[in-house]
VOPAGU-2260 file (C-alpha; in pm, 1 decimal, decimal comma):
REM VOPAGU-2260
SITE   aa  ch    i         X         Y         Z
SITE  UNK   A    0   -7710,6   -7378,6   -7168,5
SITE  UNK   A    1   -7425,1   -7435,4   -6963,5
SITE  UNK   A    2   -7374,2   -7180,9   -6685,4
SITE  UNK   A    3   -7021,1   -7123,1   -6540,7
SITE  UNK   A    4   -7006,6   -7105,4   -6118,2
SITE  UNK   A    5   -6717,9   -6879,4   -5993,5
SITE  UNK   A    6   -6698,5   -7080,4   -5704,4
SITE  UNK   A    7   -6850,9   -7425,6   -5706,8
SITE  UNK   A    8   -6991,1   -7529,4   -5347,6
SITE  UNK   A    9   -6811,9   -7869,4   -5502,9
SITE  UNK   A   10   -6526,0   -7906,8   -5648,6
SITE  UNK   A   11   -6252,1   -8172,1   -5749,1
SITE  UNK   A   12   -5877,6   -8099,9   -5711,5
SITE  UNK   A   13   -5553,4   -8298,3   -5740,0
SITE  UNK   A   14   -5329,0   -8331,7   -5442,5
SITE  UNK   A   15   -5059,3   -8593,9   -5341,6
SITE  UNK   A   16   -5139,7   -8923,0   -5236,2
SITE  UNK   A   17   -4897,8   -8871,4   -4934,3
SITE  UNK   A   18   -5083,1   -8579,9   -4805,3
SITE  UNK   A   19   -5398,6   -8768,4   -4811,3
SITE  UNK   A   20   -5462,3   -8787,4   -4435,1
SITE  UNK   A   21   -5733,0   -9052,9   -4244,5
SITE  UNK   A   22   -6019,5   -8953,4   -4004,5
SITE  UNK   A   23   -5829,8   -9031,7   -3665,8
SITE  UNK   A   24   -6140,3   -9279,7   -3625,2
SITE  UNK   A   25   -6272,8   -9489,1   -3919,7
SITE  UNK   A   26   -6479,5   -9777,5   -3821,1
SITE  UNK   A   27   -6492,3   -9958,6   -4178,6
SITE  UNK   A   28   -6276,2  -10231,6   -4269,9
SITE  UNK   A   29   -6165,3  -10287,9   -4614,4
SITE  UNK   A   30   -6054,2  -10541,7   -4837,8
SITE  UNK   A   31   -5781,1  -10414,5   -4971,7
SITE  UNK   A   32   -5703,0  -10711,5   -5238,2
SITE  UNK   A   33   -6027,7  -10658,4   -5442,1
SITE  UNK   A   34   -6005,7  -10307,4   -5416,2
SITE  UNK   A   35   -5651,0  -10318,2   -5535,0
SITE  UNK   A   36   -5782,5  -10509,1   -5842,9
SITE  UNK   A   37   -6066,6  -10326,7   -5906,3
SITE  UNK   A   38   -5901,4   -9988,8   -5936,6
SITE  UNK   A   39   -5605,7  -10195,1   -6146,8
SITE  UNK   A   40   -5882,1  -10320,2   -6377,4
SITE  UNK   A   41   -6071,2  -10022,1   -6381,5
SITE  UNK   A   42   -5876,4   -9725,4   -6250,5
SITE  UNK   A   43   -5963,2   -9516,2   -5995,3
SITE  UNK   A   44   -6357,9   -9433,4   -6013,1
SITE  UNK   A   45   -6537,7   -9334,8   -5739,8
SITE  UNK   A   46   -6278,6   -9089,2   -5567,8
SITE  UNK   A   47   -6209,3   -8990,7   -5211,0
SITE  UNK   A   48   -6445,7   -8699,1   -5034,2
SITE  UNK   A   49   -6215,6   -8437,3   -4782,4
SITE  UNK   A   50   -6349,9   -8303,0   -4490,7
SITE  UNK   A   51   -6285,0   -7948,1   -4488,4
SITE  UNK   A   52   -6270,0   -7874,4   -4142,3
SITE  UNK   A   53   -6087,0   -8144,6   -4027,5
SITE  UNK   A   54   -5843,0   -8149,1   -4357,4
SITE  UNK   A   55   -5844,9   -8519,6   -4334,8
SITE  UNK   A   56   -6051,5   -8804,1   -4551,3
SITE  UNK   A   57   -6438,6   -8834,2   -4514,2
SITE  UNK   A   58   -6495,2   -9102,0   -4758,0
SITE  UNK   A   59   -6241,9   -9321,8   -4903,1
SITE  UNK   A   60   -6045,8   -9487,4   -4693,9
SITE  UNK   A   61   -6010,3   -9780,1   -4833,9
SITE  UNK   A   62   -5923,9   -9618,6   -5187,7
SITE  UNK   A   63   -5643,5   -9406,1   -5013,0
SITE  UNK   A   64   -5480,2   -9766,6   -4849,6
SITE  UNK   A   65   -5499,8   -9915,2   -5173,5
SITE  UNK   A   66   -5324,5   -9667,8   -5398,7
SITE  UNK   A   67   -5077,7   -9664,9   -5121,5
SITE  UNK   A   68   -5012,8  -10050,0   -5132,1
SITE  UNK   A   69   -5044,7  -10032,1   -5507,0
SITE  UNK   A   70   -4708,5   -9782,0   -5582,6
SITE  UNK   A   71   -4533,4   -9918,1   -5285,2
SITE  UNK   A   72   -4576,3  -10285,6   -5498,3
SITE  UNK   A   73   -4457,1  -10103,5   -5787,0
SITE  UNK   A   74   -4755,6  -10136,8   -5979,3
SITE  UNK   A   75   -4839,9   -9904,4   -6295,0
SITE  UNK   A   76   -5047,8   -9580,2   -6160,6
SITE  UNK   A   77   -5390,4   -9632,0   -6255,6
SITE  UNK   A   78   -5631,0   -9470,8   -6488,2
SITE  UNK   A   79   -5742,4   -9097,8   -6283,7
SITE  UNK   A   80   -5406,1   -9079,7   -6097,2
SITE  UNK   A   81   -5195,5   -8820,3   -6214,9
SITE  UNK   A   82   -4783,2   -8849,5   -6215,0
SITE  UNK   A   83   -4614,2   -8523,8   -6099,6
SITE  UNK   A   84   -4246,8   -8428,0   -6191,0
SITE  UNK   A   85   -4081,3   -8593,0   -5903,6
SITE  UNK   A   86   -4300,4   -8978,2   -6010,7
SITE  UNK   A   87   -4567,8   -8911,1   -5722,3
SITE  UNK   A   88   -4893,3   -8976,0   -5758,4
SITE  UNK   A   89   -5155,9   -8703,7   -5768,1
SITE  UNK   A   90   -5515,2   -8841,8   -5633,6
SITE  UNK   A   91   -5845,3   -8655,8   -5700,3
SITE  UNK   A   92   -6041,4   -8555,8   -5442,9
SITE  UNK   A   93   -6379,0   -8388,6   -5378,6
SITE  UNK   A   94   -6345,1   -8106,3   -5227,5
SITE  UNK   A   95   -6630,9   -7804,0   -5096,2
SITE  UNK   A   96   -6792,8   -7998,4   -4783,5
SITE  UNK   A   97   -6685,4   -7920,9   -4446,6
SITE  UNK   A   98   -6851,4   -8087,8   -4096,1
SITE  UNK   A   99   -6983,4   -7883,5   -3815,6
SITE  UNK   A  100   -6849,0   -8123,9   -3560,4
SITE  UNK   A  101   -6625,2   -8432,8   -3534,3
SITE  UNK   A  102   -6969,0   -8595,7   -3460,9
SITE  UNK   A  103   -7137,2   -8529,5   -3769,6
SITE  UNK   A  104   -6840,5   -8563,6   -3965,4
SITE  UNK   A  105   -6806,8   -8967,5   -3816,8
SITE  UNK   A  106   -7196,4   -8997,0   -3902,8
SITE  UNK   A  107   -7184,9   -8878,5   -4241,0
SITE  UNK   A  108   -6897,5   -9077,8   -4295,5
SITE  UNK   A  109   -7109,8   -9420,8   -4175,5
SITE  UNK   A  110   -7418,2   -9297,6   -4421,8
SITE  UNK   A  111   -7172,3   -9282,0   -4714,0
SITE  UNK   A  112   -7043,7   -9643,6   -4643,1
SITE  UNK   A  113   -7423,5   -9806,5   -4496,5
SITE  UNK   A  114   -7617,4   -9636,3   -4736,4
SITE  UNK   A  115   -7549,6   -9740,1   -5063,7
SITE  UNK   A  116   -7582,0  -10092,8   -4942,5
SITE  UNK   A  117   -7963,5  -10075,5   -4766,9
SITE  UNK   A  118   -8178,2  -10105,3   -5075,4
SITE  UNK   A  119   -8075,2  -10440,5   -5186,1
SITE  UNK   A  120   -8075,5  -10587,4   -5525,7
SITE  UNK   A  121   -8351,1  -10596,4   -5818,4
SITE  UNK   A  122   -8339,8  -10995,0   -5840,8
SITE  UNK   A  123   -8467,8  -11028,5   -6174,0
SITE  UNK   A  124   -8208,8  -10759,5   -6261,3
SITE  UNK   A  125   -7913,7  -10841,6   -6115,9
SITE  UNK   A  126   -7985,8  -11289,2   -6267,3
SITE  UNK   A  127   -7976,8  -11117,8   -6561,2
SITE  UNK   A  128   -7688,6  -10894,9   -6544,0
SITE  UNK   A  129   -7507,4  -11223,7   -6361,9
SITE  UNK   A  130   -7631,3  -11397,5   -6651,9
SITE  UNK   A  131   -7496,3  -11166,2   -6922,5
SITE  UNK   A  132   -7102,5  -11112,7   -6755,6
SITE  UNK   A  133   -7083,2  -11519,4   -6687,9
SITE  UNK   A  134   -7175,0  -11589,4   -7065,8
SITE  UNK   A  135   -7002,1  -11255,1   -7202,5
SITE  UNK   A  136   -6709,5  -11192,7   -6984,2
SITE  UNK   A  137   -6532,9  -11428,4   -6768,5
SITE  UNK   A  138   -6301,9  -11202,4   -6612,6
SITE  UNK   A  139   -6532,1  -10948,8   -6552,7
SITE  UNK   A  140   -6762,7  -11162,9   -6373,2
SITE  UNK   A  141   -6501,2  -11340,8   -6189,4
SITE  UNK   A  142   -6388,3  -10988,2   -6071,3
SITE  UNK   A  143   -6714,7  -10904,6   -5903,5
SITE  UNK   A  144   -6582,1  -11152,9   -5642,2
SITE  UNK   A  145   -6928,2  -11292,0   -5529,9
SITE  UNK   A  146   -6920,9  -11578,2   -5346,6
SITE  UNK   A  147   -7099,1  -11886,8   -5491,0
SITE  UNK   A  148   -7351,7  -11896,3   -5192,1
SITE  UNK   A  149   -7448,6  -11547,6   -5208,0
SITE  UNK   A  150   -7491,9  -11624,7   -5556,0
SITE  UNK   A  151   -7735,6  -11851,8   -5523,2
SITE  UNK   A  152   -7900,4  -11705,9   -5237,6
SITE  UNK   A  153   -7991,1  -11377,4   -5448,1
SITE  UNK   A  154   -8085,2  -11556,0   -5729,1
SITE  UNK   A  155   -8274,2  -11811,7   -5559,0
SITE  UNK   A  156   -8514,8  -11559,2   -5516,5
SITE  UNK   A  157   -8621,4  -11562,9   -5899,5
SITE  UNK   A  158   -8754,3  -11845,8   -6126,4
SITE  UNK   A  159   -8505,4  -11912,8   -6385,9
SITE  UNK   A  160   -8783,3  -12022,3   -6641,4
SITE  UNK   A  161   -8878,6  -11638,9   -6653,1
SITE  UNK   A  162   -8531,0  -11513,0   -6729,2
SITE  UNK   A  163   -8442,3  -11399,7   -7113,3
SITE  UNK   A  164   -8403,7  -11722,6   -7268,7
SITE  UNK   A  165   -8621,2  -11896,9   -7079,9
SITE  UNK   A  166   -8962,8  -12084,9   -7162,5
SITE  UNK   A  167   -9177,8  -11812,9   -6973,3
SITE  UNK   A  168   -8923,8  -11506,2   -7007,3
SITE  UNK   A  169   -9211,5  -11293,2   -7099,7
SITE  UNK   A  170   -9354,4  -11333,9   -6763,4
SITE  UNK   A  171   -9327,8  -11110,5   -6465,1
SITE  UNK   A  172   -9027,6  -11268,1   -6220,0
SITE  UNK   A  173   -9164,5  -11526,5   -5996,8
SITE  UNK   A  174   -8982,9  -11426,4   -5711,1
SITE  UNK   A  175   -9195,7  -11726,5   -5476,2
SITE  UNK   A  176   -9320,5  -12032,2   -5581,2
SITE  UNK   A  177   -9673,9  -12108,7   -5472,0
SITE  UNK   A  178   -9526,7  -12400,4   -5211,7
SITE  UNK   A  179   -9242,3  -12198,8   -5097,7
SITE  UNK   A  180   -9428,5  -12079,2   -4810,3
SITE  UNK   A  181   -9201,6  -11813,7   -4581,2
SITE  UNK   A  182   -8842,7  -11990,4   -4769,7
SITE  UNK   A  183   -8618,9  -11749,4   -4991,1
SITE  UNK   A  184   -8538,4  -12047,4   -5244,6
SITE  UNK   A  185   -8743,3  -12173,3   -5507,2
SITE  UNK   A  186   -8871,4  -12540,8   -5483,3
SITE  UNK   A  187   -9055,6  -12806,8   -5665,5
SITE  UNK   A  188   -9410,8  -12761,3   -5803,9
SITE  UNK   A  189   -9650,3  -12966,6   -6005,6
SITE  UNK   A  190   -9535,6  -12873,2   -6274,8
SITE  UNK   A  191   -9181,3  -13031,4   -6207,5
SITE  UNK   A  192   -8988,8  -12731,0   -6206,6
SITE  UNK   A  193   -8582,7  -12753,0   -6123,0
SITE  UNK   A  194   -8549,7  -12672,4   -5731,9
SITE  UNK   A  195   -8282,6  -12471,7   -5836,7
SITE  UNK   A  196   -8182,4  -12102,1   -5991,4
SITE  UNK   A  197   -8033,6  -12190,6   -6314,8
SITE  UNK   A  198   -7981,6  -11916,8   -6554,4
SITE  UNK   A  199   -8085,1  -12052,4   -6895,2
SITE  UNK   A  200   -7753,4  -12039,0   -7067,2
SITE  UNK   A  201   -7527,4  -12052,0   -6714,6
SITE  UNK   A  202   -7628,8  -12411,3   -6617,3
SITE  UNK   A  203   -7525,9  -12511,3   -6320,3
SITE  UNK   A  204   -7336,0  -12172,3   -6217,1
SITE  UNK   A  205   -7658,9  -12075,2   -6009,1
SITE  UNK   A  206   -7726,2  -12389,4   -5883,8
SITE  UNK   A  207   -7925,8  -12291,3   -5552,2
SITE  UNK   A  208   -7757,1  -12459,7   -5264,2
SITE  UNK   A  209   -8008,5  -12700,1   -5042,7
């Protein structure tokens, strides 16, 4: 059962995207172009966090530029954006968390952007998920906006023969070859296997880069 809260610690509330303000300091950079098409494609997801003490954006930066850019390009409000009377757009924000300091505000607001990013990737995982959206959905997969080396560096780490639709992809991920030695990449054994991390049905999409 369901229990209502009379007042939520956390709580999401609509306010204009003009009175959206920054941190005054905000180390991350953003690129705003994929963002900009990933909200377009998507619509607006992952929303910005307010700091309640300061009254100014924790987390999000790069959301609030690109909504910005986005209606001063004219382009059609996206999916979680709300249009008010007067044609402005109303963003979401989390709301209930306020810093004790400008100090730990800044530090929180590193965490929230290093974090996410420090446990790396399941390779076996993400070849197949790569694997799936390059055979299933070409824009999609195109959107994720990988570069081809990175690409092949992740999955470099996994032997393609043991993905589904391989020969062995009942096996366990080989994530090293026996010769490999200390080397991310897959190479040659004796049993003549491709020095390279081609997904079954991709080809030469993964092609590891020597």
């Amino acid at each position: 059962m369901t229990e209502k809260i009379a007042r939520p610690p956390r709580y999401i509330t609509y306010v204009p995207l003009t009175d959206l303000a920054p941190a005054a300091r905000n180390p991350k950079r953003h690129e705003l172009e994929l963002i900009i098409a990933s909200i377009d494609m998507h619509g607006l997801v992952e929303i910005p966090v307010v700091d309640e003490r300061t009254e100014t954006t924790l987390h999000g930066h790069g959301r609030r530029e690109s909504l910005i850019e986005m209606q001063v390009r004219g382009m059609r409000a996206p999916s979680g954006i709300v249009i008010d009377e007067d044609g402005g757009w109303l963003v979401p924000l989390l709301r209930g968390w306020s810093s004790r300091s400008d100090a730990e505000a800044e530090a929180l607001a590193i965490k929230l952007n290093r974090l996410p990013g420090e446990g790396g990737w399941n390779p076996r995982e993400l070849a197949e998920v790569l694997e799936d959206l390059a055979t299933g959905d070409a824009e999609l997969f195109d959107s994720l906006a990988i570069p081809h080396d990175e690409i092949d560096r992740m999955l470099g780490k996994v032997d393609p023969e043991t993905l589904p639709g391989g020969i062995r992809e009942d096996e366990p991920a080989t994530l090293h070859l026996p010769d490999d030695g200390d080397r991310d990449e897959l190479s040659p054994d004796d049993e003549g296997r491709s020095p390279h991390s081609t997904c079954p049905s991709c080809g030469h999409m993964f092609a590891t880069s020597r």
